[in-house]
PDB file of the backbone (N, CA, C, O) and the ligand in Angstrom, with CONECT records:
HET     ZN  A 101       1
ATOM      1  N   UNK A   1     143.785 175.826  48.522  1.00  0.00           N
ATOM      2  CA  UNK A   1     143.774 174.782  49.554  1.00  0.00           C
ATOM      3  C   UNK A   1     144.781 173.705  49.173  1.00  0.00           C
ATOM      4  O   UNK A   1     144.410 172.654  48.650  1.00  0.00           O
ATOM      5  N   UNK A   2     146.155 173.992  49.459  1.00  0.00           N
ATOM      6  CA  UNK A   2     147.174 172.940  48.871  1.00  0.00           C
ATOM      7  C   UNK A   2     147.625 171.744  50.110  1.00  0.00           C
ATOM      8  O   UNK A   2     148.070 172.041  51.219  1.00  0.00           O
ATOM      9  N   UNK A   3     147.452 170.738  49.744  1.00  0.00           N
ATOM     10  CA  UNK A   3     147.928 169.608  50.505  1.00  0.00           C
ATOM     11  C   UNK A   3     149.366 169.298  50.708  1.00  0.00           C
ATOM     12  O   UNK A   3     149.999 168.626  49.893  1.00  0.00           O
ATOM     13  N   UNK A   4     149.961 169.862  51.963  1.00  0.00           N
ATOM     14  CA  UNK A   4     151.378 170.526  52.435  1.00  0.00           C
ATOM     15  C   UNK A   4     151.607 169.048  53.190  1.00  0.00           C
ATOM     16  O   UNK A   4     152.390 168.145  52.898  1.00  0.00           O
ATOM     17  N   UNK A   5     150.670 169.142  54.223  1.00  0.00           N
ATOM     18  CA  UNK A   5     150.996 167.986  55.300  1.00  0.00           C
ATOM     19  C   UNK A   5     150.006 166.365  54.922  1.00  0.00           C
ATOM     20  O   UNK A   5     148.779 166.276  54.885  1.00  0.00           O
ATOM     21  N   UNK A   6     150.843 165.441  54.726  1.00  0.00           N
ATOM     22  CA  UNK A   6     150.550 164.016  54.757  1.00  0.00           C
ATOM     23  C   UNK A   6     148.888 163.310  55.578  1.00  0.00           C
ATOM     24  O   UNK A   6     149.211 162.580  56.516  1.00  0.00           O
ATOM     25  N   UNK A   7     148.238 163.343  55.508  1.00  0.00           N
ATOM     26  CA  UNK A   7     146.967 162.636  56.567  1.00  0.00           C
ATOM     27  C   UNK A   7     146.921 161.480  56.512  1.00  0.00           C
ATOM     28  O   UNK A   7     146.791 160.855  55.459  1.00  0.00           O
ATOM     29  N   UNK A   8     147.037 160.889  57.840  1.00  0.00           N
ATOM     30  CA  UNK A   8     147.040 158.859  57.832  1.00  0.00           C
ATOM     31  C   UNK A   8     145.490 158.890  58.777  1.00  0.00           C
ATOM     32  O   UNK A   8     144.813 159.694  59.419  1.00  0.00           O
ATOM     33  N   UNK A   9     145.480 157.729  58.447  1.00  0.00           N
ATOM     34  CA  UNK A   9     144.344 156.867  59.281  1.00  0.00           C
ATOM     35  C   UNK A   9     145.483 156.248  60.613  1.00  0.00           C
ATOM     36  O   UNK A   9     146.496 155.550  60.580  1.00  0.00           O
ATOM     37  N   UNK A  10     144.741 156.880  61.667  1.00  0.00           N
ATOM     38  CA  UNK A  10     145.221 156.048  62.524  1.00  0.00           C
ATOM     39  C   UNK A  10     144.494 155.218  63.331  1.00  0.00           C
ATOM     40  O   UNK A  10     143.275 155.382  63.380  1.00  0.00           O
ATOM     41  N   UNK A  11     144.995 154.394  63.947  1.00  0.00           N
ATOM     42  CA  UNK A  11     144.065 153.036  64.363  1.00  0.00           C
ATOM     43  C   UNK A  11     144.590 152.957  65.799  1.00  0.00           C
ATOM     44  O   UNK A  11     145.700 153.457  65.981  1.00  0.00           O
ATOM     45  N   UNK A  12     143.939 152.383  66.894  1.00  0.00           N
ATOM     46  CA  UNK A  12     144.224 152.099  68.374  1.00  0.00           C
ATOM     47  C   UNK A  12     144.001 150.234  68.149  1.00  0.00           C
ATOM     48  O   UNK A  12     143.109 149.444  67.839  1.00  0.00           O
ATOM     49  N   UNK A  13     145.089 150.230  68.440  1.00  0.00           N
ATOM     50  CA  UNK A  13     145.273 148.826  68.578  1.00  0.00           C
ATOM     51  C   UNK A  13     144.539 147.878  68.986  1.00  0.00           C
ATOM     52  O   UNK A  13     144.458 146.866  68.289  1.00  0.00           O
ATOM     53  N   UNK A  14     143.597 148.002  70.610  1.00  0.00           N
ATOM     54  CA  UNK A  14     143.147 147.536  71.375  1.00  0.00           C
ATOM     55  C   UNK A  14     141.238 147.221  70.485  1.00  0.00           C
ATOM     56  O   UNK A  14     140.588 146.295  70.001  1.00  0.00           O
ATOM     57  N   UNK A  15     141.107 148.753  70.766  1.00  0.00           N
ATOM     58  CA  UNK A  15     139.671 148.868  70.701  1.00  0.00           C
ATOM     59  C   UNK A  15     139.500 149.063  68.929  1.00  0.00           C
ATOM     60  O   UNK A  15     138.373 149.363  68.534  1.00  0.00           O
ATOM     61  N   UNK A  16     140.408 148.922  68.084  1.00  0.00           N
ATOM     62  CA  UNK A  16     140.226 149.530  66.438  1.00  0.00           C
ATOM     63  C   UNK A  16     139.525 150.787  66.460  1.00  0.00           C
ATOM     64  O   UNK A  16     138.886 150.927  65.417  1.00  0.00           O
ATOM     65  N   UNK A  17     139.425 151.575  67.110  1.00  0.00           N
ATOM     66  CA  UNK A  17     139.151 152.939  66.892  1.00  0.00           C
ATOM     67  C   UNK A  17     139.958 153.518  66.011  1.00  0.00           C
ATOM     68  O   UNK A  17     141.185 153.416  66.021  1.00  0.00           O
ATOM     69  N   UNK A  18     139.115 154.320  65.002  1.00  0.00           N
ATOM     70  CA  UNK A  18     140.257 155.252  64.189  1.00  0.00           C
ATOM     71  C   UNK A  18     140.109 156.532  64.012  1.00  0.00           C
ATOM     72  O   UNK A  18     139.060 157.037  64.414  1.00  0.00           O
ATOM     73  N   UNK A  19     141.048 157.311  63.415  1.00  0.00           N
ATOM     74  CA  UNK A  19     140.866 159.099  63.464  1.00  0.00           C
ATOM     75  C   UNK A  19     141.852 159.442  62.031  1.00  0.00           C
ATOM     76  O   UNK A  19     142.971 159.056  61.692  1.00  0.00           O
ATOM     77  N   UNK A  20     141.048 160.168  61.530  1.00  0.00           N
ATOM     78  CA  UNK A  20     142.429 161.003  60.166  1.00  0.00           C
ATOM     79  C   UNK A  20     143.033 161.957  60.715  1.00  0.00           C
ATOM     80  O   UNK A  20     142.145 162.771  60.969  1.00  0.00           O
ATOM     81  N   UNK A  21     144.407 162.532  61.199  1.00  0.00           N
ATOM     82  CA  UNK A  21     145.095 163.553  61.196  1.00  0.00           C
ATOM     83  C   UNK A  21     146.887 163.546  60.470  1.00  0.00           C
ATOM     84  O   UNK A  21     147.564 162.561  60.176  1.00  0.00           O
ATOM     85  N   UNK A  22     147.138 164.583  60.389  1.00  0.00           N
ATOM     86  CA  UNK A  22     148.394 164.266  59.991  1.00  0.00           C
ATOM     87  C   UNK A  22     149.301 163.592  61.039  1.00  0.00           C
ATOM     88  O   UNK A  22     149.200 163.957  62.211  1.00  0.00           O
ATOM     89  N   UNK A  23     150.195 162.617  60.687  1.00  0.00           N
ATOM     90  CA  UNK A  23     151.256 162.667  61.206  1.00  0.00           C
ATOM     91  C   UNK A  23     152.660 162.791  61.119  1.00  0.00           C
ATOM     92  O   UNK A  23     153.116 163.130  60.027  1.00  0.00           O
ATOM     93  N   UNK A  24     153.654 162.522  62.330  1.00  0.00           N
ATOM     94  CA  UNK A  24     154.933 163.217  61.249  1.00  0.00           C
ATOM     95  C   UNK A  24     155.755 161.327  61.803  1.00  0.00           C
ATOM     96  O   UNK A  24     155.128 160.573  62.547  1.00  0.00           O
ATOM     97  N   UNK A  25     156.834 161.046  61.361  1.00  0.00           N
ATOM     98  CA  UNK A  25     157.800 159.691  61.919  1.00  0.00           C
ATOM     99  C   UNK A  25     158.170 160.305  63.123  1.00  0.00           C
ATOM    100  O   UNK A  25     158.542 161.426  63.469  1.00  0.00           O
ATOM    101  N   UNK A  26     157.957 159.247  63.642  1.00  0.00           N
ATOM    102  CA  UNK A  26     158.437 159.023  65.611  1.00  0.00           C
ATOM    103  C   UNK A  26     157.180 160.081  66.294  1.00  0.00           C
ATOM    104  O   UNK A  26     157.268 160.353  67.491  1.00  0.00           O
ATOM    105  N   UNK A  27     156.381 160.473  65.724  1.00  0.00           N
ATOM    106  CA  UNK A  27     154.654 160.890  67.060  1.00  0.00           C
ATOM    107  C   UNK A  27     154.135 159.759  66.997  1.00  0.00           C
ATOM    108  O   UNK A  27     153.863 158.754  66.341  1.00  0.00           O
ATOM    109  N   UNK A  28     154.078 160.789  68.738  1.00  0.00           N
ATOM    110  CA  UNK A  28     153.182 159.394  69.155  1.00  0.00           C
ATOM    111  C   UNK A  28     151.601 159.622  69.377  1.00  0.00           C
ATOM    112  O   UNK A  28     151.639 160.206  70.460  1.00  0.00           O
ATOM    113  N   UNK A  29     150.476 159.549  69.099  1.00  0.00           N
ATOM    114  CA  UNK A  29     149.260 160.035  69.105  1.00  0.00           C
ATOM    115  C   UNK A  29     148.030 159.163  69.942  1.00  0.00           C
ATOM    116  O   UNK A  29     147.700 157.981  69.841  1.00  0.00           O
ATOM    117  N   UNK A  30     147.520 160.232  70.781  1.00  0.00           N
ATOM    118  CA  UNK A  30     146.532 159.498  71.541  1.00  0.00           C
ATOM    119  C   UNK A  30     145.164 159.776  71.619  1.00  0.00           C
ATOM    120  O   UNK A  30     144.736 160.926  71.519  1.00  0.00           O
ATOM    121  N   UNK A  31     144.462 158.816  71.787  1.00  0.00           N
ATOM    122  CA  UNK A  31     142.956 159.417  71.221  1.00  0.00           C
ATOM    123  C   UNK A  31     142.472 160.035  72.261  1.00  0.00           C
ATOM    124  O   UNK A  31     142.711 159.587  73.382  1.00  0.00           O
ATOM    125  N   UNK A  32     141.851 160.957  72.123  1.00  0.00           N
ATOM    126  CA  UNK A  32     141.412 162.094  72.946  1.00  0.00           C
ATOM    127  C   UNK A  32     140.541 161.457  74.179  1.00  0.00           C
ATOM    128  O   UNK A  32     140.803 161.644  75.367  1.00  0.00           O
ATOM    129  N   UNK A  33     139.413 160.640  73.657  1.00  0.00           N
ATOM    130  CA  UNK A  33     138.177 159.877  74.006  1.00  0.00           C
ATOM    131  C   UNK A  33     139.154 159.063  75.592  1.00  0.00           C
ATOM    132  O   UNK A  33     139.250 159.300  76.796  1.00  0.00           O
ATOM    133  N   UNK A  34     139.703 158.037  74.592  1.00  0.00           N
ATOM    134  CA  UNK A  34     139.955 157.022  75.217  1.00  0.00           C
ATOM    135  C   UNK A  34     141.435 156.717  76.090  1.00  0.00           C
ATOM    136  O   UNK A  34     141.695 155.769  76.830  1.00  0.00           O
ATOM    137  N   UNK A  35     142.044 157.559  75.813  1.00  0.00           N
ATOM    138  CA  UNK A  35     143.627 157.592  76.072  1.00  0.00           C
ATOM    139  C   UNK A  35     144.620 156.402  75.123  1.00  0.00           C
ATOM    140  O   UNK A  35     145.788 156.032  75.243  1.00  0.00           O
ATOM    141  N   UNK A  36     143.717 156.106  74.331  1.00  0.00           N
ATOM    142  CA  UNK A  36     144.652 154.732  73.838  1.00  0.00           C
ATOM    143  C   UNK A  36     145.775 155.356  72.829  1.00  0.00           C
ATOM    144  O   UNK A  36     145.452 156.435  72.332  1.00  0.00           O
ATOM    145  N   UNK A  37     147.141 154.791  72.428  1.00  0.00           N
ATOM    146  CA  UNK A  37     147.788 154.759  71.124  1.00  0.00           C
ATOM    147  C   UNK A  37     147.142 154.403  70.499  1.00  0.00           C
ATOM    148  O   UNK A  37     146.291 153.519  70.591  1.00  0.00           O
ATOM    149  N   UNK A  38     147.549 155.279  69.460  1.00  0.00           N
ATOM    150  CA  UNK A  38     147.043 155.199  67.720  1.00  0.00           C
ATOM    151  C   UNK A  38     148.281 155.225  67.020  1.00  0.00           C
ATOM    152  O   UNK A  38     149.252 155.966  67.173  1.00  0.00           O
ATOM    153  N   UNK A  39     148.041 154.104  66.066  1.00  0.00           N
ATOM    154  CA  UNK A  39     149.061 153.847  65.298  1.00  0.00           C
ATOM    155  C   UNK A  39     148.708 154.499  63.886  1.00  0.00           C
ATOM    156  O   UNK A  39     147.569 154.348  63.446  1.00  0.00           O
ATOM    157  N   UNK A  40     149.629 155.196  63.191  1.00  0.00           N
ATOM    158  CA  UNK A  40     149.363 155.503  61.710  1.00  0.00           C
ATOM    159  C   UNK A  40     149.456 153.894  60.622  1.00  0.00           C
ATOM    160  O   UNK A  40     150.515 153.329  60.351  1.00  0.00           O
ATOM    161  N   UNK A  41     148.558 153.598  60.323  1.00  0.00           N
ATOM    162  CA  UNK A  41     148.046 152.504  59.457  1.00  0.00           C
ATOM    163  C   UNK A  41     148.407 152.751  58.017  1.00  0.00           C
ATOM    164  O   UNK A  41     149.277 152.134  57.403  1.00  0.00           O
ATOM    165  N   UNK A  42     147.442 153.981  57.411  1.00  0.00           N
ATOM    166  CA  UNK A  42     147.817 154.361  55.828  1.00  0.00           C
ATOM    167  C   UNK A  42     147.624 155.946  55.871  1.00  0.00           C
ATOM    168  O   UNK A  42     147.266 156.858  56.617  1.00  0.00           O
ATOM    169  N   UNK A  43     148.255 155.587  54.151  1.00  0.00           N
ATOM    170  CA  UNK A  43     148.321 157.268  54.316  1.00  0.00           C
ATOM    171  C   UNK A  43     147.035 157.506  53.475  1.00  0.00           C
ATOM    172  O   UNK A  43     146.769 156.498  52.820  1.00  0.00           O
ATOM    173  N   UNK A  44     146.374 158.268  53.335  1.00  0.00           N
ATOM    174  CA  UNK A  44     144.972 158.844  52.944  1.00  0.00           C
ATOM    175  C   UNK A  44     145.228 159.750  51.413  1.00  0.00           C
ATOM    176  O   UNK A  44     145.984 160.720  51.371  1.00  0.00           O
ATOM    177  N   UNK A  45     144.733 159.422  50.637  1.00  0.00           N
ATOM    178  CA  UNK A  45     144.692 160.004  49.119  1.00  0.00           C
ATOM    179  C   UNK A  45     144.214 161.519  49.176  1.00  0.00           C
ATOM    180  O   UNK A  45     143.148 161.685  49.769  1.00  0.00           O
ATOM    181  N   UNK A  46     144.747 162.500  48.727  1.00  0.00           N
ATOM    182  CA  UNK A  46     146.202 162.336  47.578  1.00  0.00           C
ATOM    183  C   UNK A  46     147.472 162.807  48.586  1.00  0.00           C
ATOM    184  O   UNK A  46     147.456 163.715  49.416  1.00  0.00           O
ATOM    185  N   UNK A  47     148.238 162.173  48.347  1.00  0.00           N
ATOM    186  CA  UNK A  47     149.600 162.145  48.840  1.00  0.00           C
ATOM    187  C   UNK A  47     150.083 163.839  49.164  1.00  0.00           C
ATOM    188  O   UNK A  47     149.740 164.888  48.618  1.00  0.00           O
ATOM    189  N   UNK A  48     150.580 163.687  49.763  1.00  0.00           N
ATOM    190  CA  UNK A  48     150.775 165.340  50.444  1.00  0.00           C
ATOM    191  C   UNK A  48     152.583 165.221  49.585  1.00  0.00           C
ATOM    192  O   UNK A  48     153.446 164.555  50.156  1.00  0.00           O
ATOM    193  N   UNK A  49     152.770 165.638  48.804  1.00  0.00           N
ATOM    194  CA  UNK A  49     152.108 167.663  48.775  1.00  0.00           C
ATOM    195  C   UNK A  49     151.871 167.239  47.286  1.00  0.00           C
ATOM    196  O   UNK A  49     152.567 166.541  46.548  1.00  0.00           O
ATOM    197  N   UNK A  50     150.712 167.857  47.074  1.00  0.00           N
ATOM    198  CA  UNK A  50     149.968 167.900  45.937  1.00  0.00           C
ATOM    199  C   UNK A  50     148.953 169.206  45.820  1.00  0.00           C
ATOM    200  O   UNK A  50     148.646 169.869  46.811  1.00  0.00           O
ATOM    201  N   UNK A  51     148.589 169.422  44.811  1.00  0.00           N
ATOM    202  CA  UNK A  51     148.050 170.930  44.752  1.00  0.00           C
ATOM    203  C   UNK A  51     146.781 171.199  45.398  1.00  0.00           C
ATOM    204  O   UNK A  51     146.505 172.367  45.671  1.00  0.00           O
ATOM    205  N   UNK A  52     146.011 170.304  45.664  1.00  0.00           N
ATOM    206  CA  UNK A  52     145.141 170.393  46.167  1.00  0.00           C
ATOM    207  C   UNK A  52     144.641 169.389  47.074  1.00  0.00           C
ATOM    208  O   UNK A  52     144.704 168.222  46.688  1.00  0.00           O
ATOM    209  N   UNK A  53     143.942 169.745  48.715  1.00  0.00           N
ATOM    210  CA  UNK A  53     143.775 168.771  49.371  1.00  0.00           C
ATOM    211  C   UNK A  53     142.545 167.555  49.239  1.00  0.00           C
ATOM    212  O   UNK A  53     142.321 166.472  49.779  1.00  0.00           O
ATOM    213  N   UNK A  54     141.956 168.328  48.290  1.00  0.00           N
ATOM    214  CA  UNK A  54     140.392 167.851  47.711  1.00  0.00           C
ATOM    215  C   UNK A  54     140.492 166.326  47.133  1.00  0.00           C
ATOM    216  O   UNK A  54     141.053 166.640  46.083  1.00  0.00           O
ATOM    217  N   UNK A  55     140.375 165.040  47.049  1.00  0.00           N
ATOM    218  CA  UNK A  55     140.478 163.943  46.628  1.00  0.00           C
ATOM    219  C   UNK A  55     140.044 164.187  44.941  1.00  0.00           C
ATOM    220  O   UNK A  55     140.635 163.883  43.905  1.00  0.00           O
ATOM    221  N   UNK A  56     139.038 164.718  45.138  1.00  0.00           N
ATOM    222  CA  UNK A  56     137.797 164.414  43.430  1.00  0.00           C
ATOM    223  C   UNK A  56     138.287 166.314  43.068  1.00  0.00           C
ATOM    224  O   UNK A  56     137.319 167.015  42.772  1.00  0.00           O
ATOM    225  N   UNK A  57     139.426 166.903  43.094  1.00  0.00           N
ATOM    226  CA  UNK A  57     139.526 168.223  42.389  1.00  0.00           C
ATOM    227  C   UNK A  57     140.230 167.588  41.400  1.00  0.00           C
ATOM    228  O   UNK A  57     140.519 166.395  41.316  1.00  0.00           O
ATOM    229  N   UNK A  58     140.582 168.863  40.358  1.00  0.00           N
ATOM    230  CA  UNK A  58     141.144 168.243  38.772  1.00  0.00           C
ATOM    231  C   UNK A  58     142.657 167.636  38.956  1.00  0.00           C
ATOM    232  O   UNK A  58     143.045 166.659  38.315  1.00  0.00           O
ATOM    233  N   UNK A  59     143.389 168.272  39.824  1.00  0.00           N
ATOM    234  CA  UNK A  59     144.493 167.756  40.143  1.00  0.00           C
ATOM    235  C   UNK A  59     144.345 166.414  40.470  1.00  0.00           C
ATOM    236  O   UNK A  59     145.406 165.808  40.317  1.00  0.00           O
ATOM    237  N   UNK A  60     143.362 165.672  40.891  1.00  0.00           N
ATOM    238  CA  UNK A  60     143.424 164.441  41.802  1.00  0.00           C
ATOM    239  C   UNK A  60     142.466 163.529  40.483  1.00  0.00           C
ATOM    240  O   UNK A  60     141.948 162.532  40.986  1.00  0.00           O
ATOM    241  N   UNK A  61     142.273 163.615  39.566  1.00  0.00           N
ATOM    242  CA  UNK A  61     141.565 163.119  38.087  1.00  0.00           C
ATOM    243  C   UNK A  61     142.241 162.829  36.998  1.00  0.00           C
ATOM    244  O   UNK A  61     143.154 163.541  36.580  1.00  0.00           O
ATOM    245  N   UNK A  62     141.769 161.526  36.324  1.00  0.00           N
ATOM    246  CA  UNK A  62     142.344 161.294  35.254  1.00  0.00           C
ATOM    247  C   UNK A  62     141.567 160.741  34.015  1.00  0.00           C
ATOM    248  O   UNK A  62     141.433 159.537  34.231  1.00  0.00           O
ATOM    249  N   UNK A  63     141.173 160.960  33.194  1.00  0.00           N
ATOM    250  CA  UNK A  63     140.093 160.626  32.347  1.00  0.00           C
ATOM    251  C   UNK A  63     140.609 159.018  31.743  1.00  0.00           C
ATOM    252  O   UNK A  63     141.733 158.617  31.443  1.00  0.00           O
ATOM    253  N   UNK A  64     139.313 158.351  31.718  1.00  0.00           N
ATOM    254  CA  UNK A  64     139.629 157.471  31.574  1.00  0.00           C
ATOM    255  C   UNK A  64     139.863 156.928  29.540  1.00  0.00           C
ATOM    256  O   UNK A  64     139.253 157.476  28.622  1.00  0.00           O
ATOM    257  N   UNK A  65     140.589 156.106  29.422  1.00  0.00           N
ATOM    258  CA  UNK A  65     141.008 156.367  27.952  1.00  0.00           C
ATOM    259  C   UNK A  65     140.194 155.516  26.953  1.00  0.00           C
ATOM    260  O   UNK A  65     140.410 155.518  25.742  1.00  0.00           O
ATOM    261  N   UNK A  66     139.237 154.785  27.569  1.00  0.00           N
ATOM    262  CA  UNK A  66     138.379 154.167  26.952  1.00  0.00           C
ATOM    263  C   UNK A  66     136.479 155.152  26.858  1.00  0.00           C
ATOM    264  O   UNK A  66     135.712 155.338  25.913  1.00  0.00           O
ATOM    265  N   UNK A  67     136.424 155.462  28.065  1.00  0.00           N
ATOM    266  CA  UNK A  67     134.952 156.157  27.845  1.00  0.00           C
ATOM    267  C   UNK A  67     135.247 157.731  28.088  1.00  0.00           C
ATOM    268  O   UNK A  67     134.328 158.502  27.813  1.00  0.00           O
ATOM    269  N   UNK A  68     136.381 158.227  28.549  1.00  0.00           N
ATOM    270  CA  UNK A  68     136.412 159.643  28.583  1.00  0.00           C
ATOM    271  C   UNK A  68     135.877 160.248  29.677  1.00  0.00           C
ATOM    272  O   UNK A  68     135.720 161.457  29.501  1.00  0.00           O
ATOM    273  N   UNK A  69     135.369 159.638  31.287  1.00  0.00           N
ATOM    274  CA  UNK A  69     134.569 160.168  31.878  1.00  0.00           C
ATOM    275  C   UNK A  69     136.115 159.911  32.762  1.00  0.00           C
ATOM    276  O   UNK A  69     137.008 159.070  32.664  1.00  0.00           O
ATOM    277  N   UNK A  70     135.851 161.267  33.765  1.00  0.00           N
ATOM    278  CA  UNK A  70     137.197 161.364  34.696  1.00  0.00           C
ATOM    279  C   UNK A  70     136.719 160.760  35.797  1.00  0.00           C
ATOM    280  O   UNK A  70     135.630 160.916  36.348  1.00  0.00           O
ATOM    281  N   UNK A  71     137.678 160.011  36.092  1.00  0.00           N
ATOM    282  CA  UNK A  71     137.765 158.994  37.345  1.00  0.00           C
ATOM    283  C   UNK A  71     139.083 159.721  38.574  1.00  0.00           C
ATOM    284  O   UNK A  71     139.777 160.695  38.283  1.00  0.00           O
ATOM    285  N   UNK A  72     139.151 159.099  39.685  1.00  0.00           N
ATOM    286  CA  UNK A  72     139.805 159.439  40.214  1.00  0.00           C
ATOM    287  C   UNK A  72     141.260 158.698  40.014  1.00  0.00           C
ATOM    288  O   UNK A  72     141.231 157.473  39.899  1.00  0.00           O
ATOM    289  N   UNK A  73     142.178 159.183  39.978  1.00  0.00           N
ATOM    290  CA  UNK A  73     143.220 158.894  40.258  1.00  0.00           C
ATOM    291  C   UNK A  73     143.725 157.784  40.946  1.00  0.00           C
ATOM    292  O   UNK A  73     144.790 157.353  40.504  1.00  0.00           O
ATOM    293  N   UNK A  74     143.258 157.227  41.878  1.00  0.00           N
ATOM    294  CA  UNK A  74     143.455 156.159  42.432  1.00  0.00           C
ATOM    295  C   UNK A  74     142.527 154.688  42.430  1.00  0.00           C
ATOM    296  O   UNK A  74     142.572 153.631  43.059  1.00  0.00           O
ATOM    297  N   UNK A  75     141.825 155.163  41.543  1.00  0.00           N
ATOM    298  CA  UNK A  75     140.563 154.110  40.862  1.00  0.00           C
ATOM    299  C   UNK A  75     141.523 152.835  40.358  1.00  0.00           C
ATOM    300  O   UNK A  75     142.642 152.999  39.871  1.00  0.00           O
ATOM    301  N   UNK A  76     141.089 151.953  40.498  1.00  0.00           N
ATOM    302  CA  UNK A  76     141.693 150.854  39.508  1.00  0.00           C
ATOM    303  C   UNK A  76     141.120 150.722  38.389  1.00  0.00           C
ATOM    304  O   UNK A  76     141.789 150.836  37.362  1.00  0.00           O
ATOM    305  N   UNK A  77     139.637 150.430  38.333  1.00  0.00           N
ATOM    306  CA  UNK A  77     139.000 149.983  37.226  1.00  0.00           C
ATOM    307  C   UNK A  77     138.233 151.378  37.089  1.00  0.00           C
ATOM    308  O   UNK A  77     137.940 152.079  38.058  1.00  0.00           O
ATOM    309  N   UNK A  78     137.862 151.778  35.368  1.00  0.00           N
ATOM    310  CA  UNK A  78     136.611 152.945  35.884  1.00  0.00           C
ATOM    311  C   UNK A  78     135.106 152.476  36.071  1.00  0.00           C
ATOM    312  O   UNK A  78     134.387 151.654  35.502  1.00  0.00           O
ATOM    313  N   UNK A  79     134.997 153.106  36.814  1.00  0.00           N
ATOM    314  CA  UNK A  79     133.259 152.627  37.469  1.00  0.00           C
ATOM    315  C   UNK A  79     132.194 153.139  36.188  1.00  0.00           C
ATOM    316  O   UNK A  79     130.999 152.916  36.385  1.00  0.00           O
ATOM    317  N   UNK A  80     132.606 153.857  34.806  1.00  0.00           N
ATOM    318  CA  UNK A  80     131.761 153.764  34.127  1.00  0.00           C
ATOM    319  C   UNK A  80     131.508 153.056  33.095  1.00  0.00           C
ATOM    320  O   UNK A  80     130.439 152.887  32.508  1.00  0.00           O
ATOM    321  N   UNK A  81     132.867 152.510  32.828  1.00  0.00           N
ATOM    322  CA  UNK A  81     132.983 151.058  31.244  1.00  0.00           C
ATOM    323  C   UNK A  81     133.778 149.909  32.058  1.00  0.00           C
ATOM    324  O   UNK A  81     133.460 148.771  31.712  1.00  0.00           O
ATOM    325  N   UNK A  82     134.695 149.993  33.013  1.00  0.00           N
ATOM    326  CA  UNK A  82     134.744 148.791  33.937  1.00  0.00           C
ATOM    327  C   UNK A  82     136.245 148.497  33.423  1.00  0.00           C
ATOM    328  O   UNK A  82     136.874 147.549  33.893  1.00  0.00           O
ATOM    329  N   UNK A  83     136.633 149.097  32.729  1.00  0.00           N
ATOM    330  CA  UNK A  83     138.067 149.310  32.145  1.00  0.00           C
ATOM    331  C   UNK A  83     139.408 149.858  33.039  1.00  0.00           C
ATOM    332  O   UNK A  83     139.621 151.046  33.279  1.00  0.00           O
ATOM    333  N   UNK A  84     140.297 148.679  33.495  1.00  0.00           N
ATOM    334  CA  UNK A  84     141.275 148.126  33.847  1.00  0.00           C
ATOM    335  C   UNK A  84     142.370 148.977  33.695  1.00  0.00           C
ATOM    336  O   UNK A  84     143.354 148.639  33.036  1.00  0.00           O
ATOM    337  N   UNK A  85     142.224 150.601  34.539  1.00  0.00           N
ATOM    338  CA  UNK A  85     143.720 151.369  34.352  1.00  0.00           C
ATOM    339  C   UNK A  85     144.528 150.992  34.506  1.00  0.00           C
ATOM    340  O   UNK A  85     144.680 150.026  35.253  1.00  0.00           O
ATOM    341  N   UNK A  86     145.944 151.874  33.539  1.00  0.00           N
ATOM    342  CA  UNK A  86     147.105 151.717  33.927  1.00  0.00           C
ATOM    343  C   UNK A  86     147.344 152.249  35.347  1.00  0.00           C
ATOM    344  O   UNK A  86     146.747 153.178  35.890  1.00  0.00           O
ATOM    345  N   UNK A  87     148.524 151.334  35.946  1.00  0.00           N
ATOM    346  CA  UNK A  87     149.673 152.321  36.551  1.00  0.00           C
ATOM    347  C   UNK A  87     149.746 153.625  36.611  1.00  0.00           C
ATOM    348  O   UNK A  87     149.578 154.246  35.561  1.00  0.00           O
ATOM    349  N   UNK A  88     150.033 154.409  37.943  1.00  0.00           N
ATOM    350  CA  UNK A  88     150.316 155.815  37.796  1.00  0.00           C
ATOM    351  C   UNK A  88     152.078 155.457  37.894  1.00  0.00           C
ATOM    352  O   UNK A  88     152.801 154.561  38.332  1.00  0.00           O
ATOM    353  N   UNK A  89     152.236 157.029  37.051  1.00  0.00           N
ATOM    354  CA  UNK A  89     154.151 156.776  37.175  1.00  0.00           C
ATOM    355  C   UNK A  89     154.302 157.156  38.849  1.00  0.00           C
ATOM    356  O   UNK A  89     155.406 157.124  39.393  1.00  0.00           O
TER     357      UNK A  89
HETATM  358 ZN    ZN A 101     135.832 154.180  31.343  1.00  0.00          ZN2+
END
C-alpha cells in the first residue's frame, strides 16, 4: 500500500466544510453535497510518495532517543517522556 498520490484537506470557504482527497495544482474541486469550492488547505501526513500510506506504519516512526518508545514522525514532543524532538532532515 505505497503512498503515490499527495492527500490535502480541503475546505469550502463559505460553509468550512471539509473532505480528504488527493489533489493535483490548478483542480478545481467541488463538494458533492453542497456544490461549493473546496480549497486544498494542507497536505495530510505522510507526504506522498512514501512507502507506505499508513500514518503509524514503520516507515512513518521514529523512536524516540530519550525513552525508546516509537512515536510518530511528525510528533513534536514524545507523548511518553515529553521530550522535545529534533527536526526531521
Ligand atoms: Zn520519549
Amino acid at each position: 500500500m505505497q503512498n503515490q498520490r499527495q492527500i490535502f484537506r480541503l475546505r469550502a470557504r463559505a460553509s468550512g466544510r471539509e473532505a480528504f482527497a488527493p489533489a493535483e495544482p490548478g483542480g478545481v474541486y467541488i463538494d458533492s453535497e453542497t456544490g461549493e469550492e473546496m480549497e486544498p488547505v494542507t497536505e495530510l501526513l505522510p507526504l506522498a510518495p512514501s512507502d507506505s500510506a499508513l500514518l503509524r506504519s514503520p516507515e512513518n516512526l521514529r523512536s524516540c532517543r530519550r525513552c525508546d518508545q516509537l512515536i510518530g514522525v511528525d510528533v513534536s514532543d514524545c507523548p511518553y517522556c515529553g521530550l522535545r524532538q529534533s527536526a526531521l532532515a
